[in-house]
BADRENMAR-26578 format. One record per atom (N, C-alpha, C): x, y, z; residue in one letter; atom name. Coordinates in steps of 0.001 Angstrom, whole numbers, always signed. Each point is the difference from the previous one (the first is absolute). Layout:
BEGIN
       x       y       z zado kefi
       X       Y       Z    A   CA
...
***
This chain:
BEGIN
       x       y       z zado kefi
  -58984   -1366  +13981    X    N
    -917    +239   +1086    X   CA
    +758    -120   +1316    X    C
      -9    +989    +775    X    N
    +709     +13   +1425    X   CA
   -1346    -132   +1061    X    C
    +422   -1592    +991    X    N
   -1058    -136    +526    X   CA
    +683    +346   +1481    X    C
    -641    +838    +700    X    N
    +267    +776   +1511    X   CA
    -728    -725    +685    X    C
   +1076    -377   +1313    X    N
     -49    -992   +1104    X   CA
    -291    +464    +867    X    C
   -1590     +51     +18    X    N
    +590    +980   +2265    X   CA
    +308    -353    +519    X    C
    +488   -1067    +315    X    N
    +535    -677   +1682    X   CA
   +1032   +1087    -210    X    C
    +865    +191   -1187    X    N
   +1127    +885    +221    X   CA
    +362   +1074    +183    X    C
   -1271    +968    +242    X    N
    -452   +1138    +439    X   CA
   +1281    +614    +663    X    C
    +230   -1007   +1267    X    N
    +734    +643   +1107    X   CA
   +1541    -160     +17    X    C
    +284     -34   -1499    X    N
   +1623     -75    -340    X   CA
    +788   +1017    +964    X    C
    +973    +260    +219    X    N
    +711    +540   +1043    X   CA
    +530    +607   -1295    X    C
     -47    +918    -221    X    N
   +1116    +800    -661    X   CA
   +1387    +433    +404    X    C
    +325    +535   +1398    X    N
   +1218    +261    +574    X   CA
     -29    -492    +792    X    C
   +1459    -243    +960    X    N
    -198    -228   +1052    X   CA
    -572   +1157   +1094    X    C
    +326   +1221    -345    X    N
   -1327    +686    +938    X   CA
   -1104    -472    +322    X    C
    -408    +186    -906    X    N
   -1851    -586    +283    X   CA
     +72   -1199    +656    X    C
    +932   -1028     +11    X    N
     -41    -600   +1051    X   CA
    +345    -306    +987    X    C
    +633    +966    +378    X    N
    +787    +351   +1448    X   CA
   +1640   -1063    +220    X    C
     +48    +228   -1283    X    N
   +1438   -1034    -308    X   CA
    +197   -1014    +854    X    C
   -1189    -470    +209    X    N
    -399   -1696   +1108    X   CA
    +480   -1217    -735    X    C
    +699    -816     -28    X    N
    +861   -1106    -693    X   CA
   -1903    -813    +209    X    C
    +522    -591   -1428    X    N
   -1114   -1012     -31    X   CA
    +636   -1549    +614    X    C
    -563    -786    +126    X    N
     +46   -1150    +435    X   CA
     +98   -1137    -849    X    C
    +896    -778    -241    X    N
    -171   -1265    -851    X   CA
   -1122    -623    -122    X    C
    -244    -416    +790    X    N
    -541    -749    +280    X   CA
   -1638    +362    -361    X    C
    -162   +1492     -17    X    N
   -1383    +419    -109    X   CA
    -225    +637   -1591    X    C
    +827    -468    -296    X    N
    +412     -87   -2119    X   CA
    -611   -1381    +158    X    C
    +201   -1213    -184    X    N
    -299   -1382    -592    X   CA
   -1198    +114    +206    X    C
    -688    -335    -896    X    N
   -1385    +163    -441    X   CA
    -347    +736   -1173    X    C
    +493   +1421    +433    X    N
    -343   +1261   -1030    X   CA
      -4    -403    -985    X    C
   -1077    +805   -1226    X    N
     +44     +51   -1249    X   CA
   +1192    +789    -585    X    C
    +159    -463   -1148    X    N
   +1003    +328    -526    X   CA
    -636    +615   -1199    X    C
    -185   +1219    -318    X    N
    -685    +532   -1531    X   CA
   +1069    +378    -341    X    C
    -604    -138   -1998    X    N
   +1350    +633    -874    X   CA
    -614   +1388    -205    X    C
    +254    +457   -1195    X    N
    +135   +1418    -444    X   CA
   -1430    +391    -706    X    C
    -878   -1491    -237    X    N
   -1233    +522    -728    X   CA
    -846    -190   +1395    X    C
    +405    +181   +1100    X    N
   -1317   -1092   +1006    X   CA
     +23    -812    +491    X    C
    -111    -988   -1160    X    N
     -76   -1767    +311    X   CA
    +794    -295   +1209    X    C
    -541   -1129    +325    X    N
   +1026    -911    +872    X   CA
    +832    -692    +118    X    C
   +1408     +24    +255    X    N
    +962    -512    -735    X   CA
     -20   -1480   +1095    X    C
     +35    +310    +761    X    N
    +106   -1738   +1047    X   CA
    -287   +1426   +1571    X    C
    +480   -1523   +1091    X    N
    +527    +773    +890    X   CA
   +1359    -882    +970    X    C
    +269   +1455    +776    X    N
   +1294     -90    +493    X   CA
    +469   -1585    +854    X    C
     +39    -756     +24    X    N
    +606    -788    +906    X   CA
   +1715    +158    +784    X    C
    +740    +695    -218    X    N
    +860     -28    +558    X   CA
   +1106   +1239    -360    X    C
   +1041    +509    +529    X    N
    +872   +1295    -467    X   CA
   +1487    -258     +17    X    C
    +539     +52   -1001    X    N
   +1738    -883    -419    X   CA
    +628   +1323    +794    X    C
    +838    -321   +1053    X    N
   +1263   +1191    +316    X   CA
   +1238    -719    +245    X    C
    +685   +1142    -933    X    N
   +1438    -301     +11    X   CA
    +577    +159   +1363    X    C
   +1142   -1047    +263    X    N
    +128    -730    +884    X   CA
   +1085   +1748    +514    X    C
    +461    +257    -875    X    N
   +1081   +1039    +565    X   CA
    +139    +959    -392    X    C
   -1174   +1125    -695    X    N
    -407    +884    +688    X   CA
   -2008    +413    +599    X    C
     -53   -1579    +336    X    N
   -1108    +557    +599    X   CA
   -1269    +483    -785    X    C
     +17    +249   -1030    X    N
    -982    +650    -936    X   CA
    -862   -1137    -794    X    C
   -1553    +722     +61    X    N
    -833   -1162   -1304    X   CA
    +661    -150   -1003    X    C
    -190   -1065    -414    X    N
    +702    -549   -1839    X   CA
    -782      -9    -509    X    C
   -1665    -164    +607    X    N
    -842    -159    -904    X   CA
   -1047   -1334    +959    X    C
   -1329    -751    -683    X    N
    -512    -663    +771    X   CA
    -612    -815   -1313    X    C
    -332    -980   +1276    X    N
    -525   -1522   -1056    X   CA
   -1710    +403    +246    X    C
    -404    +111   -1401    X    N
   -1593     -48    -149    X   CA
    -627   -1373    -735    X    C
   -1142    -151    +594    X    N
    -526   -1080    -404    X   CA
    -912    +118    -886    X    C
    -240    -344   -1167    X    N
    -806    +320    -901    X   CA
    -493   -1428    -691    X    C
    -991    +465     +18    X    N
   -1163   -1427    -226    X   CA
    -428   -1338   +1234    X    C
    +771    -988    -658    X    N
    -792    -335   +1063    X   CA
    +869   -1130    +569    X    C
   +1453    -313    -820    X    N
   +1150    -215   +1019    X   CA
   +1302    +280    -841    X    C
    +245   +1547    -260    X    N
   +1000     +62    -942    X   CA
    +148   +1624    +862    X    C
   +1491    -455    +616    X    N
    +925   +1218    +631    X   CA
    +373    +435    -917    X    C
    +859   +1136     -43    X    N
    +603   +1066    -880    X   CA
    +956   +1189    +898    X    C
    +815    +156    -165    X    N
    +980    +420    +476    X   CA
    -213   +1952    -758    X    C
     -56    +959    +666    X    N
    -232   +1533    -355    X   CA
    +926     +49    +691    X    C
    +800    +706   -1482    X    N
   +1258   +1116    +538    X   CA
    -384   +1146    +892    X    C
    +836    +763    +795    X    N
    -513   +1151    +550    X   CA
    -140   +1125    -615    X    C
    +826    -218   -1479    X    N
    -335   +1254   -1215    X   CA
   -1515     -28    -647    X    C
    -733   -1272    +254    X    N
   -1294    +286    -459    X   CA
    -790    +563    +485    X    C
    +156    +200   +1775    X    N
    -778    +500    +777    X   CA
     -57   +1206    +204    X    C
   -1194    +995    -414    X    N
    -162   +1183    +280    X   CA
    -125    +848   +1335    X    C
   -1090    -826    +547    X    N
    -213    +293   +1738    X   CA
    -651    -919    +783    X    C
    -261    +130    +831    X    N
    -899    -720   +1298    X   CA
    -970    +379    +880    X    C
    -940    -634    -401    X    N
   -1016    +860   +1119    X   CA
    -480    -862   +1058    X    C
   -1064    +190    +402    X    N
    -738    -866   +1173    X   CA
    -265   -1078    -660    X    C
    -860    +463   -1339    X    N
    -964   -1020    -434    X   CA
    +625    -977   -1263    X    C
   +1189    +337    -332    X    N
    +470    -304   -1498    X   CA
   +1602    +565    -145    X    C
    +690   -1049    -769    X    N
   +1071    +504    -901    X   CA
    -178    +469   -1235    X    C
    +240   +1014    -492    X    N
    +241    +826   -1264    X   CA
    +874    -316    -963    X    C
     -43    -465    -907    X    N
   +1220    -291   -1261    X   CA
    +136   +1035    -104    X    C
   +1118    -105   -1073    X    N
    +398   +1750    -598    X   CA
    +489    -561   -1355    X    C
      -2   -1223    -547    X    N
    -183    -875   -1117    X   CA
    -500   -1656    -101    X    C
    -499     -69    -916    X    N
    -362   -1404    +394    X   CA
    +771    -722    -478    X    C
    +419   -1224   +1201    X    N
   +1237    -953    -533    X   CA
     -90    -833    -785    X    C
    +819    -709    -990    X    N
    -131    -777   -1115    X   CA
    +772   -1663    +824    X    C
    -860    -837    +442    X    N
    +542   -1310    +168    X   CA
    -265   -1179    -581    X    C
    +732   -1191    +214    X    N
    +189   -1064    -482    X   CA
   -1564    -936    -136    X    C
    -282    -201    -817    X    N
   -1060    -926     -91    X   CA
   -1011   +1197    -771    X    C
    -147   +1086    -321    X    N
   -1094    +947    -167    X   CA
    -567    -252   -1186    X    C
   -1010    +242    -370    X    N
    -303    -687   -1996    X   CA
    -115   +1557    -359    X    C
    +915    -210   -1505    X    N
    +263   +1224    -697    X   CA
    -667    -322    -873    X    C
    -553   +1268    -609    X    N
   -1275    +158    -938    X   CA
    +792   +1154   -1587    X    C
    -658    -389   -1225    X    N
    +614   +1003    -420    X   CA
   -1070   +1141    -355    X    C
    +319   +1117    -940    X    N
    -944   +1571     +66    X   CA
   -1467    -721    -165    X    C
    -206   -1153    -973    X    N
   -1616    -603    +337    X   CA
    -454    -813    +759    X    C
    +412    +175    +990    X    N
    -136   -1114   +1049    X   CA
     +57   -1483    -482    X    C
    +843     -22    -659    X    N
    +562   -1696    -357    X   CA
    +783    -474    +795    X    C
     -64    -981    +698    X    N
   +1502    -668    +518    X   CA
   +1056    -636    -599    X    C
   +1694   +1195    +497    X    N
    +805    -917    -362    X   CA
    +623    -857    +804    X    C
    +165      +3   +1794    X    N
    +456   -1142    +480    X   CA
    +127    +791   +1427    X    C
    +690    -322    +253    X    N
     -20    +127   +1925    X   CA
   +1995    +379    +266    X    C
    -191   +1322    +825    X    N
   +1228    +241    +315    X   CA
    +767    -934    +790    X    C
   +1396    -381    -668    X    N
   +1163   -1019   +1028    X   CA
    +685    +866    +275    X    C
    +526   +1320    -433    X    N
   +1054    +166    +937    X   CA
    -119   +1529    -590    X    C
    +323   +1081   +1268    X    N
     +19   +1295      +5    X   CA
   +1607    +429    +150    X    C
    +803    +651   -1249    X    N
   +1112    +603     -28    X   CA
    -251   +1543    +501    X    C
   +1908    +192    +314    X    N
    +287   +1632    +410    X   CA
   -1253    +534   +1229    X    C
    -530    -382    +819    X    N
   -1052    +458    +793    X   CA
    +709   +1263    +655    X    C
    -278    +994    +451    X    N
    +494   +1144    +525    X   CA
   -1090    +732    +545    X    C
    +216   +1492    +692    X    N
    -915    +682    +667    X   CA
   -1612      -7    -336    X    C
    -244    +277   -1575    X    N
    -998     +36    -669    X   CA
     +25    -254   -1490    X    C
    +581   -1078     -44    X    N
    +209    -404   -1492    X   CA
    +222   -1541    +185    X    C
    +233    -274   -1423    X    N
    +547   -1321    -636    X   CA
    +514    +220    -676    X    C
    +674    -962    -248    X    N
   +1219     +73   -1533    X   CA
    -889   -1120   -1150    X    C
    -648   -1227    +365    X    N
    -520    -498   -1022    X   CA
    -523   -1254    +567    X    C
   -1365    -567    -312    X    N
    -645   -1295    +653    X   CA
    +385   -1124   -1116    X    C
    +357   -1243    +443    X    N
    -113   -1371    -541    X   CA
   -1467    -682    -419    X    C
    -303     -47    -735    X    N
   -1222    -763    -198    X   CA
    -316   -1417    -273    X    C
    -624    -844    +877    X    N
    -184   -1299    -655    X   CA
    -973    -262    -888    X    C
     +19    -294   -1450    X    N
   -1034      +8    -852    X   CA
   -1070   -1220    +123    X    C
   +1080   -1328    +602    X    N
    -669    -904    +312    X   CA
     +45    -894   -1509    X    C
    +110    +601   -1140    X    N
    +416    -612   -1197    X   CA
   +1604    -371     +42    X    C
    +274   -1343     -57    X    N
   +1342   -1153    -100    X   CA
    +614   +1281    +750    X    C
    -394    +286   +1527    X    N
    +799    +501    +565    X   CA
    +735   +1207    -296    X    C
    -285    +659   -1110    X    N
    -170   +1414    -328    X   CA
    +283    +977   +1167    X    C
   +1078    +803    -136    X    N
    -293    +926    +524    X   CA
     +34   +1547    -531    X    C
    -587   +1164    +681    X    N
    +207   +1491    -756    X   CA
    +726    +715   +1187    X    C
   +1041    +802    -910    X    N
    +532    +846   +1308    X   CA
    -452   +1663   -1014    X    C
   -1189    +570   +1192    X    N
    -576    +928    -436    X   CA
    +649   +1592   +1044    X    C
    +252    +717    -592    X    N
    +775   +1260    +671    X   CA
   -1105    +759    +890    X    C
    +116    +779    +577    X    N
    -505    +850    +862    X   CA
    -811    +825    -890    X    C
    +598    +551    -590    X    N
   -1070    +958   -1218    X   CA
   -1303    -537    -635    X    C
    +330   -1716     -24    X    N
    -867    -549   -1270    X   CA
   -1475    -297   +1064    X    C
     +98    +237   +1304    X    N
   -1053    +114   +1000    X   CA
    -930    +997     +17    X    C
   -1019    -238    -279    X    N
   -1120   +1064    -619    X   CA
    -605    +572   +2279    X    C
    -223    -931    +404    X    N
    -674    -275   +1711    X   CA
     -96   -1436    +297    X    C
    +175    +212   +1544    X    N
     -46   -1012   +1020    X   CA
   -1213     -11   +1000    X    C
    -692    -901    -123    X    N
   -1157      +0    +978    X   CA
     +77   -1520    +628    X    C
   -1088    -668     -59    X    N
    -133   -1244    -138    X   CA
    +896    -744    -976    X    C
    -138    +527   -1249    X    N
   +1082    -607    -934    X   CA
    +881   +1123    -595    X    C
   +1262    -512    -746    X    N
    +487    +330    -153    X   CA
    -255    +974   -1585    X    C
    -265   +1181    -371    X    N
    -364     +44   -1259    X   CA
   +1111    +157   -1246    X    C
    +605    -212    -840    X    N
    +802    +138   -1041    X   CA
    -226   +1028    -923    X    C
    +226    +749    -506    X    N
    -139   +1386    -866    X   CA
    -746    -348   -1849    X    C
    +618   -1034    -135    X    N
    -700   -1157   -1307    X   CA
     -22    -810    -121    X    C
    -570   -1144    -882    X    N
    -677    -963    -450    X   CA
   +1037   -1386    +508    X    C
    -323    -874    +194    X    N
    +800   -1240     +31    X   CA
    +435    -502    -796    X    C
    -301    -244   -1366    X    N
    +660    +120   -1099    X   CA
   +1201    +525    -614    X    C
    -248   +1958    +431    X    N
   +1416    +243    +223    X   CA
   +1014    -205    +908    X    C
    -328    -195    +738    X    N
    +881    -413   +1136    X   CA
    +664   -1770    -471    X    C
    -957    -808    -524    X    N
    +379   -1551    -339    X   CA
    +927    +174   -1422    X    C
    +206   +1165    -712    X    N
    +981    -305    -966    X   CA
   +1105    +208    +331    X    C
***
């Protein structure tokens, strides 16, 4: 189900349409941050630039209700007035991974190989005697709220 956001109506598609007017830092912190189904991913509190050449790295979003998160600038699709646009949804530390029946197997510790629009493979804490799963990029069915796994926890625990 793809749920459509109007606030985001007024996405800027080019910089034509918006008269290639530099936006303002400062008038980002606040903004919502939606991913790719809608939802709300957090919002913006702040924008990382590299010290030497000047360019976004990306920005710290706040999501929930005191947990920052650091967005690469490869996740970000566009910017509008009203909202940031994912162009994937990011996989971070603490997230609870679910498997194809919505069972839980544990909560992501650590995200390998991160790149433009991929992963190479998530760490999982099972939370059993400290268990962990290192699950590949493929074996990821979707990312929303949780993380989903392609099958059962079982297979994954042998």
């Amino acid at each position: 189900m793809i749920i459509i956001n109007l606030e985001c109506e007024d996405m800027v598609e080019s910089p034509e349409e918006k008269g290639n007017e530099p936006i303002r830092s400062q008038d980002l912190k606040g903004t919502k941050v939606i991913d790719t189904d809608g939802i709300k991913f957090g919002t913006v509190q702040e924008l990382m630039i590299d010290p030497i050449t000047l360019t976004v790295t990306g920005m710290v979003v706040r999501k929930g209700f005191n947990k920052n998160v650091l967005i690469q600038r490869d996740y970000i699709e566009r910017i509008g007035v009203n909202c940031v646009m994912l162009k994937i949804p990011p996989i971070i530390k603490s997230m609870e991974v679910i498997d194809i029946n919505g069972e839980k197997v544990g909560k992501v510790k650590e995200v390998f190989g991160e790149t433009a629009n991929s992963i190479e493979l998530i760490e999982i804490s099972t939370g059993l005697m400290n268990k962990s799963l290192k699950i590949p990029q493929h074996e990821i069915h979707g990312v929303g709220e949780k993380v989903i796994l392609r099958h059962t926890k079982e297979e994954y625990m042998r």
